[in-house]
N, C-alpha and C positions, 0 to 999 in steps of 0.2 A: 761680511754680511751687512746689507744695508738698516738701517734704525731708525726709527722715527720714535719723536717722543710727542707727547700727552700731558699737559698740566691743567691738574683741576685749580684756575688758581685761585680760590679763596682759601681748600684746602691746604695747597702748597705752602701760600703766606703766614697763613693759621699756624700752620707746623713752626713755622719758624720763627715768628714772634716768641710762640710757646716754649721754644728750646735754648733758641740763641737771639735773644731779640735786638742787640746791640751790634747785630754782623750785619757787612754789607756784601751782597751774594752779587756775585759775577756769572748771570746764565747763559754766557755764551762760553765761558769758560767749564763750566758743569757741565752744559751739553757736551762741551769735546772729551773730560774726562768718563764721564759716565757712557758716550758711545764707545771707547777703548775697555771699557770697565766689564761691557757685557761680549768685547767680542767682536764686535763691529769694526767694519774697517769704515764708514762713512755713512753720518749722517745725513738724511734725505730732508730730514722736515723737524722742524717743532712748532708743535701747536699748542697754543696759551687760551683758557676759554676762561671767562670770566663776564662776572653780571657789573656792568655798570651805573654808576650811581643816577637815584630819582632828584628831579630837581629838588626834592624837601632835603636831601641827605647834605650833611656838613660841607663846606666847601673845602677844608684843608684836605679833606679825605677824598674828595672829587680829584681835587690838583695832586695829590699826593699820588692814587691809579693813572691820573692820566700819562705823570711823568714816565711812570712805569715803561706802561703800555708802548709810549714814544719810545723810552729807547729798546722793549726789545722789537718792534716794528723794525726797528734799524739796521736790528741782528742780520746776516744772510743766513736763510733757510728759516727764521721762525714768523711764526703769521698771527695773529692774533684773532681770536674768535667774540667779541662784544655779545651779551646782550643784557636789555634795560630790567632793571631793575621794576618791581611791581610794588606798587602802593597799597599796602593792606593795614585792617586794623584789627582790634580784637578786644574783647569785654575783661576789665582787669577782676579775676576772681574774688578779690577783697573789697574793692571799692566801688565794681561795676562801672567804674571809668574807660570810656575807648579809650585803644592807647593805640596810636597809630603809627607804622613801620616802612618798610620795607627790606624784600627779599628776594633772593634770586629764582629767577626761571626757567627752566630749557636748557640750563649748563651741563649738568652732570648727562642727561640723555643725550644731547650734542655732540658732548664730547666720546660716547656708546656708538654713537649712530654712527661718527664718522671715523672711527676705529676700525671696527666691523668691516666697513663701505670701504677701505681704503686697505683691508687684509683681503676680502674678496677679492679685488683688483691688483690683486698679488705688488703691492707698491712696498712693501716693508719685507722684512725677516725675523727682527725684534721691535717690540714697540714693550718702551718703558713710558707709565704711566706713574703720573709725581704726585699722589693721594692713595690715602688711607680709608677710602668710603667704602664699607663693607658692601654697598649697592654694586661695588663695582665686578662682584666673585661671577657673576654671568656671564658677562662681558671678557673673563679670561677666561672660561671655561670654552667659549665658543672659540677664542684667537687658538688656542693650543690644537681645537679641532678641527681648525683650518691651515695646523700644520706653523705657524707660527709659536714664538716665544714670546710672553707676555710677561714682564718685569715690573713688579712695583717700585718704588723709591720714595719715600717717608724722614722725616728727621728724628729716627730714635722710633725705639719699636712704644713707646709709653700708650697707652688704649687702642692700638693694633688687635687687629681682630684673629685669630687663629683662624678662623675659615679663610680672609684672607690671603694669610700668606699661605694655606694649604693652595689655592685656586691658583698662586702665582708659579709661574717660571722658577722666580729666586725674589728675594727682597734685596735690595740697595738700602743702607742703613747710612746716607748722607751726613751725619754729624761726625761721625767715624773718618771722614778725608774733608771736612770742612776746611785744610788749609790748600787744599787745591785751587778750590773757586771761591772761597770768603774771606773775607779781613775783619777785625773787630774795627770796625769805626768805619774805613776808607779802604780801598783801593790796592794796588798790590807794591810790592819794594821796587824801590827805583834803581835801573840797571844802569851799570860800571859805564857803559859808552855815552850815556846821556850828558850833557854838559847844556848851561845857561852864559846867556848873551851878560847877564848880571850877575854879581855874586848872590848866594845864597840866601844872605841874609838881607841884600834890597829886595829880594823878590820876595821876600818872607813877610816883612815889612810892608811893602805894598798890596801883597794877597791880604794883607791883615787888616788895610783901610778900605780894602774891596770889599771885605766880608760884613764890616762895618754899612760899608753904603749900601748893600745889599739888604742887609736886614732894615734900616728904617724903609728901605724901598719895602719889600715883601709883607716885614710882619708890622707896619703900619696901616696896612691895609687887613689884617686878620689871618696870612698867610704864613709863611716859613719858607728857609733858605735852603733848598735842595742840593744835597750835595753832590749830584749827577749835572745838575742844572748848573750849578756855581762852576763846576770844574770844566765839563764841554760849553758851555751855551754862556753865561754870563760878558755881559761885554764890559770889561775893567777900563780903567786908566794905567798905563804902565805894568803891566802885567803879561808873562808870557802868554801867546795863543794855545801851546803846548798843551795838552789836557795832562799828560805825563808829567810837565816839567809844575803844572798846576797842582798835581796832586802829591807830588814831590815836597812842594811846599806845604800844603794842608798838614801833609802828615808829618813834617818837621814841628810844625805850631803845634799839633796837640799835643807833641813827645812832650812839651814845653809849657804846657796848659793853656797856652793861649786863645785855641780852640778846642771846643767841645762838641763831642756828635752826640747826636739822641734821634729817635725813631718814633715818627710818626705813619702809623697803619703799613709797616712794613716796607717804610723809605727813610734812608738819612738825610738827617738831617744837620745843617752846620749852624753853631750861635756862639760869640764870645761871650764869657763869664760874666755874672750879673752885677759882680763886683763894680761901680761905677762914678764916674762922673760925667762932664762933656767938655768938648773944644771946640775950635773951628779949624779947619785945616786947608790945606792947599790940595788939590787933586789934581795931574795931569796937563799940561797945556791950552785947555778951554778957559784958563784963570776962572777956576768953579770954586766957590768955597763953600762947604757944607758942616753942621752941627753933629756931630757924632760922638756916639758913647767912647772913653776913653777907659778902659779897666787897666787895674792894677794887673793884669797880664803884657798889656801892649806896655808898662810900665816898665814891666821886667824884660821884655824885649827889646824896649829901648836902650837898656841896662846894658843885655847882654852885646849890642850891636857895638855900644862905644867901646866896649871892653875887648 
């Protein structure tokens, strides 16, 4: 059976802050698990609709959607649906003060319209849709009378609507097989055939004065160090190109405290411990020398490395 999926993503984000807000989700890996899950022998499509940010809106949280957005553009088979964000305001009932916002438009119909549009045109068999909007019990009531199977998929049923899940196919209860497509922090265990040009621990080492020069680059300027970003796209000194052999490292440091992840607007994020002081170091063959925080983590890693 062919599947397309549906992600209301403010929704989808929402849920998952709210339940596991320290995981980092792999939706290219969900996608393959949850097409196997209903039945499907092959994914046709996924589609991501989401309101993006007004130029008033924060900038961490602008760069934070956009990284998003980047990579699962990158996905094969999912597409992403953009629209802008709407500047409103409104009279604060205590103080009578505007207070000015913004919020999204067009997404949830969008994503209605071209559900429908795209079951008419017999292009699907199942469509799972990744939100919990009780606006949405229409919309499955027409898919099923079109002969289609309409699935929901939610993190944990917590304010789930019973008319809901009556209008669905079935529910997908995603926090229930969360070790399929998410990690707590990063990424997934690194496999038995992988091997590095360095040992272990120089490349652990040198990700760790990457991370360093990273962060005064980013969060100098009011930003944060992506750990999608830092792993595929960061350009290091000495450090593998490997995103695998990259993340391999990450997740050895944090086993080890020396990196920490935390989540901003439903992205990880990487920072070493605030524990600190500074030095000057050597980087790479450019004979570049820069001032970077040195914590009592790279402390104990250098500890461990003579050892």
């Amino acid at each position: 059976m062919r599947v397309a999926l549906f992600f209301d993503g403010k929704n989808h984000m929402k849920d998952l802050r709210r339940t596991a807000h320290d995981t980092w989700l792999d939706h290219g890996a969900m996608a393959r698990w949850v097409t196997e899950h209903v039945g499907g022998t092959r994914m046709i499509a996924a589609y991501y609709y989401t309101g993006v940010p007004h130029p008033n809106d924060e900038g961490a949280d602008r760069r934070a959607l956009a990284d998003l957005l980047e990579e699962l553009e990158r996905r094969p088979g999912f597409f992403v649906r953009r629209f802008n964000r709407r500047a409103t305001s409104r009279s604060c009932p205590h103080c009578h003060q505007s207070i000015s916002y913004t919020e999204e438009k067009m997404v949830d119909t969008s994503l209605v319209a071209e559900v429908i549009q795209l079951a008419v045109a017999d292009a699907f068999d199942v469509a799972v849709i990744f939100s919990g909007d009780l606006d949405l019990c229409p919309a499955l009531t027409a898919l099923h009378a079109l002969g289609k199977q309409a699935w929901i998929a939610t993190f944990g049923s917590q304010g789930l609507s019973r008319s809901l899940v009556r209008s669905a196919w079935s529910q997908i209860d995603l926090l229930e097989n969360m070790g399929e497509y998410s990690h707590q922090g990063l990424g997934v265990e690194p496999t038995a055939t992988e091997t590095a040009p360095l040992a272990p621990g120089d490349i652990d080492q040198e990700m760790l004065r990457e991370l360093q020069r990273a962060e005064t680059h980013f969060v100098g300027g009011g930003g944060f160090v992506g750990a999608h970003y830092f792993i595929h796209r960061w350009k290091g000194h000495g450090i593998p190109d490997s995103p695998d052999l990259r993340r391999q490292a990450v997740q050895r440091l944090m086993s080890m405290g020396s990196i920490e992840s935390y989540m901003v607007d439903g992205k990880t994020a990487l920072r070493t411990p605030s524990d600190e002081d500074t030095a000057t170091v050597h980087l790479g063959d450019e004979e570049e020398t820069v001032e970077i925080r040195v914590t009592e983590a790279v402390r104990r890693l250098r500890t461990k490395l003579k050892d």
